[in-house]
C-alpha positions in Angstrom: 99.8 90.9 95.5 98.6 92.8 98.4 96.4 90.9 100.6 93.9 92.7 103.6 96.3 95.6 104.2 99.4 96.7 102.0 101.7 93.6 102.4 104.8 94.8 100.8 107.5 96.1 103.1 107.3 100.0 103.7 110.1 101.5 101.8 111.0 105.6 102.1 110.7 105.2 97.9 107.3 104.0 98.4 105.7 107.7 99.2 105.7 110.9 97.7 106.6 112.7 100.9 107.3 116.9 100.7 109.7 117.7 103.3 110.0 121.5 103.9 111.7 121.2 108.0 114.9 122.5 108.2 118.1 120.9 108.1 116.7 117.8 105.7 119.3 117.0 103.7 117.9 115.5 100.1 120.9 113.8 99.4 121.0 111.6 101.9 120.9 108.0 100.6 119.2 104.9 101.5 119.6 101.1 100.1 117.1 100.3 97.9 116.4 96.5 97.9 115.9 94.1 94.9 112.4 92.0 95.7 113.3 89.8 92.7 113.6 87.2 95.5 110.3 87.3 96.8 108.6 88.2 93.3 110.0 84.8 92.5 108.4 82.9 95.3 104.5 84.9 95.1 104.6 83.6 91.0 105.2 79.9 92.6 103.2 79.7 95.3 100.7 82.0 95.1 99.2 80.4 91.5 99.2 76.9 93.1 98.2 77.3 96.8 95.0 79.4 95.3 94.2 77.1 92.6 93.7 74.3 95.1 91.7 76.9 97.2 89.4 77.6 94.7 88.9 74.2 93.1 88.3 72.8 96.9 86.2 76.0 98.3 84.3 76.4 95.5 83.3 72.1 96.0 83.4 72.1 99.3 80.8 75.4 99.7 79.0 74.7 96.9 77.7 71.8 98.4 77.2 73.4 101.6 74.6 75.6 99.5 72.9 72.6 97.6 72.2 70.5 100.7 70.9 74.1 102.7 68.5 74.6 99.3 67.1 71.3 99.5 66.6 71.4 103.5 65.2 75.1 103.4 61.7 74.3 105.1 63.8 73.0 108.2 66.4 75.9 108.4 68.0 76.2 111.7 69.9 79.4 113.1 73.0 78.2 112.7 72.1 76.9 109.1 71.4 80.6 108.3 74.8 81.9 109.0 76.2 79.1 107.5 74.5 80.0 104.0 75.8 83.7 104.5 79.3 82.4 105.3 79.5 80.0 102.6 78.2 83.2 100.4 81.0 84.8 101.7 83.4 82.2 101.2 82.8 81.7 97.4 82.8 85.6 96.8 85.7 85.2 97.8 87.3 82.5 96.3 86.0 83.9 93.0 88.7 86.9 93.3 91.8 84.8 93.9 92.1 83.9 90.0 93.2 87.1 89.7 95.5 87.4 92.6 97.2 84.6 91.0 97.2 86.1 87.7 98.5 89.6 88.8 101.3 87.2 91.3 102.7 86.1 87.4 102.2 88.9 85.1 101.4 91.4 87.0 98.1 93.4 87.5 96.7 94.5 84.1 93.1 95.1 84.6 93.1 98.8 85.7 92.6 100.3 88.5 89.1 100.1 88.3 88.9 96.9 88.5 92.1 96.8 91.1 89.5 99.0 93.6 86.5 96.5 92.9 88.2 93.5 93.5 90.6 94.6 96.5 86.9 96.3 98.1 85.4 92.6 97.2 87.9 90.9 98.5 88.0 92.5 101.7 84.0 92.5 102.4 83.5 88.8 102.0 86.6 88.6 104.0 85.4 90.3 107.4 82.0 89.2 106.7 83.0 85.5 106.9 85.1 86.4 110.6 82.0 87.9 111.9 79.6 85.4 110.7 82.3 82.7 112.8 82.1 84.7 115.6 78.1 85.3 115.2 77.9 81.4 115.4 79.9 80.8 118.4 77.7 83.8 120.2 74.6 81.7 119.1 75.9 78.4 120.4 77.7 79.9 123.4 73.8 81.3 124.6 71.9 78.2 123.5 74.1 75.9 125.6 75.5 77.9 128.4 72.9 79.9 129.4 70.0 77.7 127.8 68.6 81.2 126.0 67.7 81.5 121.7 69.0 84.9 120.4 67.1 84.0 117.3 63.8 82.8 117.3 62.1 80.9 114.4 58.8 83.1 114.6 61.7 86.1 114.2 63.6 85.0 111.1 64.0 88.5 110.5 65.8 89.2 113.4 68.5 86.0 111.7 68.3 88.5 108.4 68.9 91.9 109.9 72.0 90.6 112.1 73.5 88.9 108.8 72.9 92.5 106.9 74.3 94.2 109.7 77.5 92.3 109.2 77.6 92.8 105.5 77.1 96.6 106.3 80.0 96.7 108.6 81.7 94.7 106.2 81.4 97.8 103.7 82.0 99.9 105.4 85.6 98.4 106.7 86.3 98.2 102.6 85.9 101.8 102.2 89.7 102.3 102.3 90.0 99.8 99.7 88.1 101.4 97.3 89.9 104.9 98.1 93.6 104.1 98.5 94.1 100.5 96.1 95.4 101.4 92.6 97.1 99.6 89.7 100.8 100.9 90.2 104.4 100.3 89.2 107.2 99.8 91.3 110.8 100.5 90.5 112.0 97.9 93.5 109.8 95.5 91.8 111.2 95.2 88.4 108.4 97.7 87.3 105.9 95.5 87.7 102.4 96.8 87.6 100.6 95.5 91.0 97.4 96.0 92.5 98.4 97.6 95.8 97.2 100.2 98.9 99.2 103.9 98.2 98.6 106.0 101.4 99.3 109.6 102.1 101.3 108.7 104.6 102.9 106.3 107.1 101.1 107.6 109.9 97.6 106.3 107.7 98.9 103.0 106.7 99.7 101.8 110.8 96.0 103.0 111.7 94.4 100.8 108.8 97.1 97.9 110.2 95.9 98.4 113.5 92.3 98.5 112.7 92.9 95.1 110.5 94.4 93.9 114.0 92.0 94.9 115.9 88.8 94.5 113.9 89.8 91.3 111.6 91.6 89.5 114.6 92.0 90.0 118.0 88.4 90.6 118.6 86.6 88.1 116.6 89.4 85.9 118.2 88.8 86.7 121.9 85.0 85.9 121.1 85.9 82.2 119.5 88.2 81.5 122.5 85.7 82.7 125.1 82.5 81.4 123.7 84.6 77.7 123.1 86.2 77.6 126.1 82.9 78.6 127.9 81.3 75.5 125.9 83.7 73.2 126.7 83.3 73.8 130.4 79.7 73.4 130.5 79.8 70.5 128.9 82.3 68.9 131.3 80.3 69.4 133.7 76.8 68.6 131.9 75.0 65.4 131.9 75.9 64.4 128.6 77.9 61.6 128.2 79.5 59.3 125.9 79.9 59.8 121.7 77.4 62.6 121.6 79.9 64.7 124.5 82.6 63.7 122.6 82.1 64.6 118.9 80.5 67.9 120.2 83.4 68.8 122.4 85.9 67.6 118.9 84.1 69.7 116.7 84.5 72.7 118.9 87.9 72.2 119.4 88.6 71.6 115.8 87.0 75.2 115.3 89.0 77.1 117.2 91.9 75.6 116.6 91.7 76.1 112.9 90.9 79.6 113.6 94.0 79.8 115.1 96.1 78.0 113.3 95.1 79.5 109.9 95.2 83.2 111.0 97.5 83.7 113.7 100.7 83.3 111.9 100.0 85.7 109.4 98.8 88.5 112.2 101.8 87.9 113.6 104.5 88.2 111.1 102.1 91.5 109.9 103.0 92.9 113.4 106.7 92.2 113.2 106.2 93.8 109.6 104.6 96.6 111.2 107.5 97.4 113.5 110.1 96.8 111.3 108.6 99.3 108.8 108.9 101.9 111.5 112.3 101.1 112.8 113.4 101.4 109.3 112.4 104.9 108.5 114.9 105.9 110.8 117.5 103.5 110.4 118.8 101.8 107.6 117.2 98.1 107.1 118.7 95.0 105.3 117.3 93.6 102.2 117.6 90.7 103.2 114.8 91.3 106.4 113.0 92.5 103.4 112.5 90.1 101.6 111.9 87.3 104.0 108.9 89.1 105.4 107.6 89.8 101.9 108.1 85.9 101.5 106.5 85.4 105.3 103.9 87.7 104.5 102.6 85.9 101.3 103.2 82.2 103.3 101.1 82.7 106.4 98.0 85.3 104.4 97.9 82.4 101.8 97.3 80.1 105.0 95.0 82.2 106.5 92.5 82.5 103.2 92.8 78.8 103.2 90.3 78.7 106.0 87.3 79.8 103.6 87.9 75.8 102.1 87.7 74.8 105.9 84.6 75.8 106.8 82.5 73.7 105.1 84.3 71.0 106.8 84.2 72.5 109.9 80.6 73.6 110.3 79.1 71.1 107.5 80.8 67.9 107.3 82.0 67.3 110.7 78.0 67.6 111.4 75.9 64.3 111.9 72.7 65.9 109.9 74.7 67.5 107.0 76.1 64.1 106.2 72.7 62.5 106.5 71.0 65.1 103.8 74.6 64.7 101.9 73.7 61.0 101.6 69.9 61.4 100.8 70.9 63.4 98.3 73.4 60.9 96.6 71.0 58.0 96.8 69.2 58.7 93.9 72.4 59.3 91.9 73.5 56.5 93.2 70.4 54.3 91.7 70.6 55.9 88.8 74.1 55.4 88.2 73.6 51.8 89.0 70.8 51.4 86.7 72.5 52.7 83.9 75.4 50.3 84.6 73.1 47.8 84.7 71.1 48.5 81.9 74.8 48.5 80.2 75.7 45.2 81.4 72.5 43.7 79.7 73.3 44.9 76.8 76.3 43.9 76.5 75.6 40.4 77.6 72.5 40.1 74.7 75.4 41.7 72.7 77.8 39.1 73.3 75.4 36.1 73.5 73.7 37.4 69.6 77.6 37.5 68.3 78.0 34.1 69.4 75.0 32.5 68.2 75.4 34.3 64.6 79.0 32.9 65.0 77.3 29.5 65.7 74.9 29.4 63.2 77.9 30.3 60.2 79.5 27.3 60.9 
């Protein structure tokens, strides 16, 4: 499975290069490695790590839509990127069935449908960093410097930055829908894989870069400054006690997931990244190979977890969303305890007609 840019090692088999310079020498050979090994590992861990993901995030944001439907009238800022990230979020979620498929049998569902839910995938992807990093702007002005981006006579203003990101968002898939196609590869056992094929090298480390860049470092440098930024004002605010304290817990629970969920796998892409271009020139082991195919498919698995931590993050964590949660199971609740009262009645006229019928025989 390829996830966000080609994940599978570069390998000089991998493009359909003409070389015309003189003194190339066709014959010259290279190891080409086996990825049984890692092939292995994706059809065991991919199938289970994104069946929880997608029974959890689907739950988990589902309710983070229910609770913002029934507490539209009272919409805050915040609550509006929330409802595009949890959007995001379960668009998705809803692609990783196949990933999991194609991570066991293989991709067998065209390329058509390869480009569509690659270019899917990859929108709802940078839309839900953006939208992060949107909130954390929003809160970083409100509290720091006491001024509202948004206002609620403007709710347009709320609309036409969320479109903006689902534009960009587009707009960064545009190589998906160009370069992803339902392929075979001979290292892989022939396996038929949904999977970037650029012209050449030189295109595949500018779309890695522009992941870095775009997908990572920047979004991250605004979560760590806007956080850090918080945290310092509020040190030195007048709040005190619980409220300073869960506030200044949430925040740090926010960034620190960020973190934790997406800087190993931009990490291990880099070292991926650099390998791929010391080994065009030099001969590489298979066994480097295929540990950071397996690294690869550990740490991006671990980073799309964090689409199921968001709604605890900026939903359950919060005072008010657990409130509304609760409203909202109240009348279940009484209606689940009517029934089971209504139930136990029964069965007690039940039990007490059985024994008077028995009574009366005698």
């Amino acid at each position: 499975m390829v996830l966000v840019l080609d994940v599978s090692n570069f390998n000089w088999s991998d493009y359909n290069y003409t070389y015309d310079e003189p003194g190339y020498d066709d014959s010259c050979c290279r190891e080409v490695c086996d990825q049984t090994s890692s092939m292995a590992f994706d059809s065991i861990f991919i199938p289970i790590l994104y069946s929880v993901a997608v029974v959890v995030g689907l739950l988990g944001n589902g309710l983070v839509l229910v609770v913002l439907w029934q507490k539209k009238r009272s919409w805050s800022v915040t609550d509006t990127f929330v409802l595009h990230l949890s959007v995001a979020d379960i668009l998705l979620l809803l692609t990783m069935p196949l990933w999991a498929v194609e991570a066991v049998n293989g991709w067998n569902f065209g390329s058509g449908l390869c480009k569509l839910t690659g270019a899917l995938f990859q929108v709802n992807f940078y839309c839900g960093i953006f939208l992060l990093a949107c909130i954390s702007l929003d809160r970083y002005m409100s509290i720091v410097h006491a001024v509202q981006m948004y206002s609620r006579k403007k709710p347009w203003v709320i609309q036409l930055s969320c479109m903006t990101v689902w534009f960009l968002s587009l707009l960064l898939s545009v190589p998906d829908w160009i370069y992803l196609q339902a392929s075979s590869d001979s290292r892989r056992g022939g396996k038929t894989e949904c999977t970037h094929w650029y012209p050449s090298n030189t295109w595949r480390i500018f779309f890695r870069c522009l992941y870095h860049a775009v997908g990572f470092f920047i979004p991250a440098k605004v979560l760590l400054v806007c956080y850090t930024r918080i945290l310092l004002r509020l040190q030195r605010g007048s709040q005190r006690g619980a409220q300073k304290q869960r506030a200044m817990r949430v925040i740090l629970a926010l960034v620190v997931a960020f973190f934790i969920c997406w800087t190993p796998y931009n990490l291990v892409l880099i070292v991926d990244t650099l390998h791929t271009n010391q080994s065009i020139n030099s001969s590489s082991s298979c066994y480097t190979n295929t540990a950071l195919d397996i690294a690869i498919t550990a740490t991006s698995t671990l980073g799309y977890l964090h689409c199921c931590m968001n709604p605890v993050l900026y939903a359950f964590v919060g005072v008010k969303f657990r409130r509304h949660l609760l409203e909202m199971a109240r009348p279940i609740s009484s209606r689940l305890k009517g029934r089971v009262s209504t139930v136990s009645r029964r069965s007690s006229v039940w039990s007490e007609s059985v024994d008077t019928s028995n009574t009366s025989a005698f």
